[in-house]
C-alpha positions in Angstrom: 110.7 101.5 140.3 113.1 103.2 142.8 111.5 102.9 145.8 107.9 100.8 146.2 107.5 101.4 150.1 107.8 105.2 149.0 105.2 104.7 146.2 102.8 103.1 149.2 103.4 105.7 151.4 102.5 108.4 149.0 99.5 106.4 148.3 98.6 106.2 151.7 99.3 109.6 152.1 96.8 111.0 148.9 94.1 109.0 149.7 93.4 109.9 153.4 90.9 112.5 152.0 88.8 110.5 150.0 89.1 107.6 152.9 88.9 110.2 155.4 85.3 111.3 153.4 83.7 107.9 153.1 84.3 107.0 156.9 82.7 110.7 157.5 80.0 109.9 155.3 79.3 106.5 156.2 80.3 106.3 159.9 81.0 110.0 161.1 84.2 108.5 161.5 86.5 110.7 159.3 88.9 112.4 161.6 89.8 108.9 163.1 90.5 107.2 159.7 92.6 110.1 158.8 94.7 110.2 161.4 95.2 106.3 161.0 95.8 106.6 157.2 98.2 109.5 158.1 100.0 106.6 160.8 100.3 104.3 158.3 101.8 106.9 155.6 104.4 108.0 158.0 105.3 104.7 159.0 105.9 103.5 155.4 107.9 106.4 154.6 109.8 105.9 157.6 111.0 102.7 155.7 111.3 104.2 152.3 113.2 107.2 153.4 116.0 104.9 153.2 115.5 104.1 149.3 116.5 107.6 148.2 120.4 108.5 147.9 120.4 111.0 150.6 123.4 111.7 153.4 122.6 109.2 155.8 122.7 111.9 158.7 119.7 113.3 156.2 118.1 109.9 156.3 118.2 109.1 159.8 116.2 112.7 160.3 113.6 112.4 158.0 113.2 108.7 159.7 113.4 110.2 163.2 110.5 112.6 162.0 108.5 110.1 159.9 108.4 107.9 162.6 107.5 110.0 165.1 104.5 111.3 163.0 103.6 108.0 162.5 103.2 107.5 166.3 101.4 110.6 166.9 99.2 110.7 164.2 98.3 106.7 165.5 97.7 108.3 169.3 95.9 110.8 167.7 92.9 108.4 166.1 92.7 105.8 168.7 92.3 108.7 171.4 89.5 109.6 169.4 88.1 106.0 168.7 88.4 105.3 172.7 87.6 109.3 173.6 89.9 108.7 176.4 90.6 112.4 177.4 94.0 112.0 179.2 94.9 110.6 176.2 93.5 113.2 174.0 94.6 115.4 175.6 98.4 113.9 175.3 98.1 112.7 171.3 97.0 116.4 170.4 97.9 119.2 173.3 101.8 117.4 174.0 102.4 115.6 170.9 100.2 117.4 168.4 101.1 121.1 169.0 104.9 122.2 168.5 106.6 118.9 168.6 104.2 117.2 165.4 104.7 121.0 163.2 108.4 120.3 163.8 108.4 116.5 162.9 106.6 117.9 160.0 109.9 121.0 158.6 112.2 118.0 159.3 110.6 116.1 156.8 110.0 118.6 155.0 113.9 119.1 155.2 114.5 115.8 154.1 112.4 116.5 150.7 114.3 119.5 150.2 117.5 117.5 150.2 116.1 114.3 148.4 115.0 116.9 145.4 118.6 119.1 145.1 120.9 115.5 145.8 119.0 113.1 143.9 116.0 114.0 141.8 116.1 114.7 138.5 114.8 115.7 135.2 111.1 116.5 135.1 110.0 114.7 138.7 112.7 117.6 139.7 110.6 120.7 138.3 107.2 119.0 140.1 109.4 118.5 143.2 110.5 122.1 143.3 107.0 123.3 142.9 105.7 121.0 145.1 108.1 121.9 147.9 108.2 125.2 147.4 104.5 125.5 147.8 104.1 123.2 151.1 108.0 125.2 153.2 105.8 128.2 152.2 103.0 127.1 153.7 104.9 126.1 156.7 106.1 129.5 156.7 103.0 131.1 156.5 102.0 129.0 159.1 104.9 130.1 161.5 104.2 133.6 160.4 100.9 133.2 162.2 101.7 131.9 165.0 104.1 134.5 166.2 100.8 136.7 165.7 98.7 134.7 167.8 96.7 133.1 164.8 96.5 129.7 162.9 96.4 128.7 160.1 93.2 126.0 160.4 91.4 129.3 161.7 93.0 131.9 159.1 93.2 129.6 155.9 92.4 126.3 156.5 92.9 125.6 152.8 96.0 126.0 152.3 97.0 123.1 154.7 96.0 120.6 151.7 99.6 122.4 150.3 101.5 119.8 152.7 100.1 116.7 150.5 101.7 117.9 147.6 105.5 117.1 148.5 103.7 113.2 148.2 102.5 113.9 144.7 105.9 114.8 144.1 107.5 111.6 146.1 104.8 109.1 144.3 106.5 110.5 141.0 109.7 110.0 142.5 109.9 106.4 143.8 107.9 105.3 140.3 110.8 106.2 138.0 112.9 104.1 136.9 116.8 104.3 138.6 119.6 102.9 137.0 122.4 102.9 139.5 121.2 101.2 143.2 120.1 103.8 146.0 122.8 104.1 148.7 123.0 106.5 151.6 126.7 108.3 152.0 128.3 109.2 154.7 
């Protein structure tokens, strides 16, 4: 295995729907748990991001971003569990508007870079795909914006797109590498 804190934090990351479901359903507690499940995702990957062989300029981004999701996705579901609004309002209107969509592309960056320096054979078709579909949503979503629209109002759907790049990662830090990760210069 290649990288078993990014295998957790795909994990994490793929099954904040279903957890994010049950607490709904048994609790009415579903947007919390996501955005804790989300936390702990982003923190994990923070740590993994190191196991892929990446520039470590690259690496110190896609840290940089993955921790600062992790923090904001955290504010974001204790605000909600203590309904405190000043801090509501700073988890979602300070941190969660621009600032979390652009954590978000620099990790997304980082993918794009861990699938054309060091991913390979099939994982590398599913990562292509998988990226592909989630810098085009991203896009779309940008698109929008400059309108005056969003995307949660316009095609709330297609935000499920930005879990795919962890299918892809889960594949990725499950194979098998024969040569020890390293970051270069």
């Amino acid at each position: 295995m290649s990288s078993p804190r990014g295998l957790a934090a795909a994990v994490a990351f793929l099954a904040a729907l279903p957890v994010a479901a049950v607490c709904d359903a048994v609790a009415g507690t579903g947007e919390i748990a996501i955005h804790l499940v989300f936390a702990l995702g982003a923190a994990l990957m923070a740590f993994a991001i190191f196991d892929f062989r990446t520039p470590r300029w690259i690496a110190w981004m896609g840290c940089a971003a993955s921790v600062f999701l992790a923090v904001t996705f955290l504010l974001q579901g204790v605000s909600q569990w203590v309904n405190d609004p000043a801090l509501i309002h700073f988890a979602y209107q300070i941190l969660g508007q621009g600032l979390e969509g652009s954590a978000g592309d620099l990790f997304l960056l980082w993918c794009l870079v861990v699938l054309l320096v060091d991913s390979r054979g099939w994982t590398r078709i599913v990562g292509a795909v998988a990226v592909a579909l989630a810098i085009g949503m991203r896009g779309y979503s940008h698109w929008l914006s400059f309108h005056g629209r969003s995307l949660g109002t316009e095609a709330p759907v297609l935000q499920s797109l930005a879990l795919l790049p962890f299918l892809w990662l889960l594949l990725e830090a499950a194979r098998k590498r024969s040569v020890p990760a390293r970051n270069s210069a």
